[in-house]
VEXDO-190318 format. One line per 2 residues: for each residue x negated, y negated, z negated of C-alpha. Coordinates in steps of 0.05 Angstrom, whole numbers. Layout:
<atoms>
X/Y/Z  ... $
</atoms>
This chain:
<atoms>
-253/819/897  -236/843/835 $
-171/864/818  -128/806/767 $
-134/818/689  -61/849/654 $
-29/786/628  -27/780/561 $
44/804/554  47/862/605 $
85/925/581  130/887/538 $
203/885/553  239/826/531 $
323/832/537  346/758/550 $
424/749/519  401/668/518 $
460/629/537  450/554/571 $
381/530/543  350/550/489 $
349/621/494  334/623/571 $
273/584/557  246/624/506 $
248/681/552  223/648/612 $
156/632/578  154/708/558 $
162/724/622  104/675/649 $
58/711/595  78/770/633 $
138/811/595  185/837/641 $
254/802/621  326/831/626 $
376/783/632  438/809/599 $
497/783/623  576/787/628 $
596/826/693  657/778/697 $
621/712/714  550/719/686 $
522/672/630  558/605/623 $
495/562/664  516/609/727 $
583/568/732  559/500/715 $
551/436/759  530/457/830 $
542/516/830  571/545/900 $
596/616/925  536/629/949 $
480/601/896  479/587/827 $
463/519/805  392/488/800 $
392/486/718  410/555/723 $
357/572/775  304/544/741 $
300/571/680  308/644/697 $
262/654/761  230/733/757 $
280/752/708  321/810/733 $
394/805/720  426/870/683 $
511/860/669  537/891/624 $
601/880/577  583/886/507 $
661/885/483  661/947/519 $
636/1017/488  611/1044/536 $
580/984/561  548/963/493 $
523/1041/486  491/1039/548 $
456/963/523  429/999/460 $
400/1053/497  354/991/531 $
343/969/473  320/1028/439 $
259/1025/486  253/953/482 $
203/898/450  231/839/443 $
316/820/436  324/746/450 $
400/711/433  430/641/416 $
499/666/409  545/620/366 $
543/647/280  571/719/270 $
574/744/347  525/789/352 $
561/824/291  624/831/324 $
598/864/380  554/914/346 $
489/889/372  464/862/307 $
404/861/278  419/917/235 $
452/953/286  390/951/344 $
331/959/288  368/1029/262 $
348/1059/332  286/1021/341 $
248/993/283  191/968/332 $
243/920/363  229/844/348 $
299/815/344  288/734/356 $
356/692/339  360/617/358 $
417/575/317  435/509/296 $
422/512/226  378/559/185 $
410/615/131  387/570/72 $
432/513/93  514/495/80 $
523/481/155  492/556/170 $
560/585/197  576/526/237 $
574/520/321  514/477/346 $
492/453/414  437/401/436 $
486/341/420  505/356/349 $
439/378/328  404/308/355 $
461/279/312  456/324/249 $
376/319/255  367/252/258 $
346/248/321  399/206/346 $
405/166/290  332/127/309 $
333/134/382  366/67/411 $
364/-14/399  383/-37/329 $
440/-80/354  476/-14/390 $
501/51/377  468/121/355 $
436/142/420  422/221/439 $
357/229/468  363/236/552 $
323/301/555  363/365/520 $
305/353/461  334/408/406 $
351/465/458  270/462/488 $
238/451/422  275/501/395 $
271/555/448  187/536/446 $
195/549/371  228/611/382 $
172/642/433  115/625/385 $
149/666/331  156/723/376 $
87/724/400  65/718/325 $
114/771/314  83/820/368 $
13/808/335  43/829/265 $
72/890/305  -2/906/324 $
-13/915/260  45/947/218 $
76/989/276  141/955/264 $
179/895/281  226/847/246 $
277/794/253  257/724/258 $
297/656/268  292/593/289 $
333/521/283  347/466/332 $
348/425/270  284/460/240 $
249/452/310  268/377/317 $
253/353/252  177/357/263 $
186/308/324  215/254/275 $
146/253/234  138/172/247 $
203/158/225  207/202/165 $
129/177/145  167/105/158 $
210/119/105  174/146/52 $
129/99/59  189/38/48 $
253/77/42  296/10/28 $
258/-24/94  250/33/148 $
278/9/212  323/68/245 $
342/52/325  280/8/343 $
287/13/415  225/35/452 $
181/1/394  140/49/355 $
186/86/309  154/68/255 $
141/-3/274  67/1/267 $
45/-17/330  48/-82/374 $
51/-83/433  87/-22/440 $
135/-27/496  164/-15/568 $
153/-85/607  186/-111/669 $
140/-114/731  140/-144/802 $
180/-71/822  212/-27/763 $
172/-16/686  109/-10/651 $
99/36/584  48/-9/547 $
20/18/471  -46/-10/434 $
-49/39/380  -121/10/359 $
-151/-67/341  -197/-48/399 $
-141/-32/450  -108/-98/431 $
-170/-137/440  -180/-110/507 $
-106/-132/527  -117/-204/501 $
-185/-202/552  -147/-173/605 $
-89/-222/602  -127/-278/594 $
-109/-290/520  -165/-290/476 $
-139/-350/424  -89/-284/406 $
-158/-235/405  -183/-281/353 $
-122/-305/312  -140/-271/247 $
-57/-263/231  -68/-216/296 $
-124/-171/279  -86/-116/245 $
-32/-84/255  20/-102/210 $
9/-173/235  17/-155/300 $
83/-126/285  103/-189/245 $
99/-227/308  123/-170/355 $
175/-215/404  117/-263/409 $
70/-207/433  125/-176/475 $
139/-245/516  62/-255/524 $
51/-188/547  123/-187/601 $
103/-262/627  33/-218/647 $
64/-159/679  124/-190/710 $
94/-210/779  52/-142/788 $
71/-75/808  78/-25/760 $
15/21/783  -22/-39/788 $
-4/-67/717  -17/10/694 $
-79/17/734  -113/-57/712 $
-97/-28/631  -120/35/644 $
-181/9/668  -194/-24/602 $
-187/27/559  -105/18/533 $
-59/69/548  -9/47/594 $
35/83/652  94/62/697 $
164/89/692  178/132/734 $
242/162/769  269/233/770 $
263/208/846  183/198/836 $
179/261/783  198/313/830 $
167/291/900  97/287/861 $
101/360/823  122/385/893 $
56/358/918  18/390/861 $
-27/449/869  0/489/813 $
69/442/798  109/449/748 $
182/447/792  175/505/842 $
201/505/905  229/561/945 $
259/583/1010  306/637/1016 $
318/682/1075  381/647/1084 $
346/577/1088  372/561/1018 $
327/524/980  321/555/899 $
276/513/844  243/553/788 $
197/529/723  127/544/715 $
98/556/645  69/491/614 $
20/535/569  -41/545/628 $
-92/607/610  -164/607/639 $
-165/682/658  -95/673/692 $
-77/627/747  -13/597/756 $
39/632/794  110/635/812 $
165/645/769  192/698/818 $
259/701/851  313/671/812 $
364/740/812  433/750/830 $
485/760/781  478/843/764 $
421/851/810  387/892/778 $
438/929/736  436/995/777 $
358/997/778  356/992/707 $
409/1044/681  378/1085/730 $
309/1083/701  337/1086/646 $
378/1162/652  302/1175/692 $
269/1167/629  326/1206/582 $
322/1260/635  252/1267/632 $
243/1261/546  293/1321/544 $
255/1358/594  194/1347/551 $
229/1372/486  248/1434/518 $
182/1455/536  161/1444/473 $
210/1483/442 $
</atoms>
């Protein structure tokens, strides 16, 4: 059997100061593309995740866990001299410095762009804010909830008759942390080619704004009639039906993006004076008479289950699914051959949940995150290597003297 290719990011070193989200994510997908991550933390109680809901004396708490399995965990106190000495020595050898911390921080401590690329130009230094350079709200403090609000994001997700809603999923902190990994691997490729790195940055606002495409086409389009919060209709109310339906046992996500996906549910719910009502056949007329569709469509659904209802739709050709539970969500990707939650047992019988990488390669299979590591695990290990490697450049400069 021949032995596994390199993957495509082995031999880089990626130091991890993420905090919470955004940054953590970005280096766990370098790390599934095979960089070897340091996760710098604070000796006194690690980064802010470690302490969050769950967590026990003995284990650190699930959101924690799974976004930095395989990383290994160095602490060190940048406040302190010594400390943040010893941290620029890493990073004089490293690739790739990943941090989210709030405007100005990285300053203060001396760990600055500036301040790492003066003892290693190669270095790609990748920062993850709120708000880009070129905007007033640069210097301000951002986290997932104010940039869905400041992005519009919360401003069209909801029903028209209720409040601003922020999306349930932490949609700014992934996007952006995604966002951030693709300019880093784009950055590494430049690298190739110049010798030297740079610093690149990415926005939560930047990074959500492409998701709000159908709403922001909605309102060029008609600025003084663009709908904002239109529930779970199409954000840009262009498509009927295009909605979650009540069924014999929970929901059904129903969409006919097409005039041949809404003739095929006319045929399929026995409606085919609506297949042939000429107001009907596009799409704006559809939408003109969207309740009407939407009561036809529930009276059809209501007494089946949702996979049947999904199954019958999906049979015709329209794209339909049930809603499913966190509950449903995690007992199927734990059934999966290659799932995307990863379960694992400890020595101790505690159980520990990592994150695979989304982004699947032909010429590498799917593996493990690796252990999730203990706050400072690896901090002697490291430094270690680290005076190994001083000891043994000097050793070469004497010989060659």
């Amino acid at each position: 059997m021949s032995a596994p290719l390199p993957r495509p990011l082995e031999g880089i070193t990626v130091l991890d100061l993420g905090q919470v989200y955004g940054g953590p994510y970005c280096g766990l997908l370098l790390g599934h593309l095979g960089a070897r991550v340091l996760k710098i933390e604070s000796p006194s109680r690690g980064e802010p995740l470690r302490s969050g809901a769950g967590a026990t004396a003995t284990a650190d708490p699930y959101a924690f866990q799974l976004l930095n399995g395989g990383k290994e965990s160095v602490t060190l106190d940048l406040k302190s001299p010594d400390d943040r000495a010893a941290f620029l020595s890493i990073a004089q050898s490293a690739d790739v410095l990943v941090e989210n911390f709030a405007p100005g921080t990285t300053a203060k401590l001396g760990i600055d762009y500036a301040a790492v690329s003066a003892i290693n130009p190669r270095i790609i230094y990748a920062s993850l804010k709120a708000y880009s350079d070129d905007t007033p709200r640069r210097d301000e403090r951002g986290m997932d909830l104010t940039v869905q609000a400041s992005s519009g994001a919360m401003s069209v997700n909801g029903y028209p008759d209720g409040p601003p809603m922020r999306c349930g999923p932490s949609l700014a902190d992934f996007l952006g942390g995604t966002h951030l990994a693709l300019g880093v691997l784009a950055a590494l490729r430049e690298r190739d080619r110049t010798g030297f790195g740079q610093l690149l940055d990415v926005s939560l606002q930047d990074a959500v704004i492409p998701a709000l495409a159908s709403n922001i086409s909605g309102w060029l389009t008609d600025p003084e009639h663009a709908p904002e919060r239109t529930g779970n209709h199409h954000g840009g109310m262009r498509e009927a039906p295009y909605n979650v339906y009540r069924t014999s046992d929970g929901w059904v996500a129903i969409l006919a993006i097409s005039e041949p996906h809404w003739r095929s549910v006319c045929e399929l719910i026995g409606r085919e004076d609506l297949r042939d009502d000429p107001d009907l056949a596009t799409s704006p007329g559809r939408v003109a008479r969207i309740a009407e569709i939407d009561e036809v469509v529930g009276a059809w659904t209501a007494p089946l289950r949702s996979e049947q209802a999904a199954a019958a739709l999906q049979a015709a050709g329209v794209p339909a699914s049930p809603v499913r539970t966190l509950a449903q969500l995690v007992a199927e990707e734990l059934e999966r051959p290659a799932p995307m939650i990863q379960h694992r047992s400890g020595a101790d019988g505690a159980d520990s949940y990592t994150l695979a990488s989304p982004v699947r390669l032909a010429n590498h299979p799917s593996r493990p995150a690796g252990p999730v590591p203990s706050l400072g695990e690896h901090t002697s290990a490291v430094l270690d290597g680290l005076s190994t490697a001083l000891a043994a450049s000097d050793r070469g400069g004497d010989n060659g003297d």
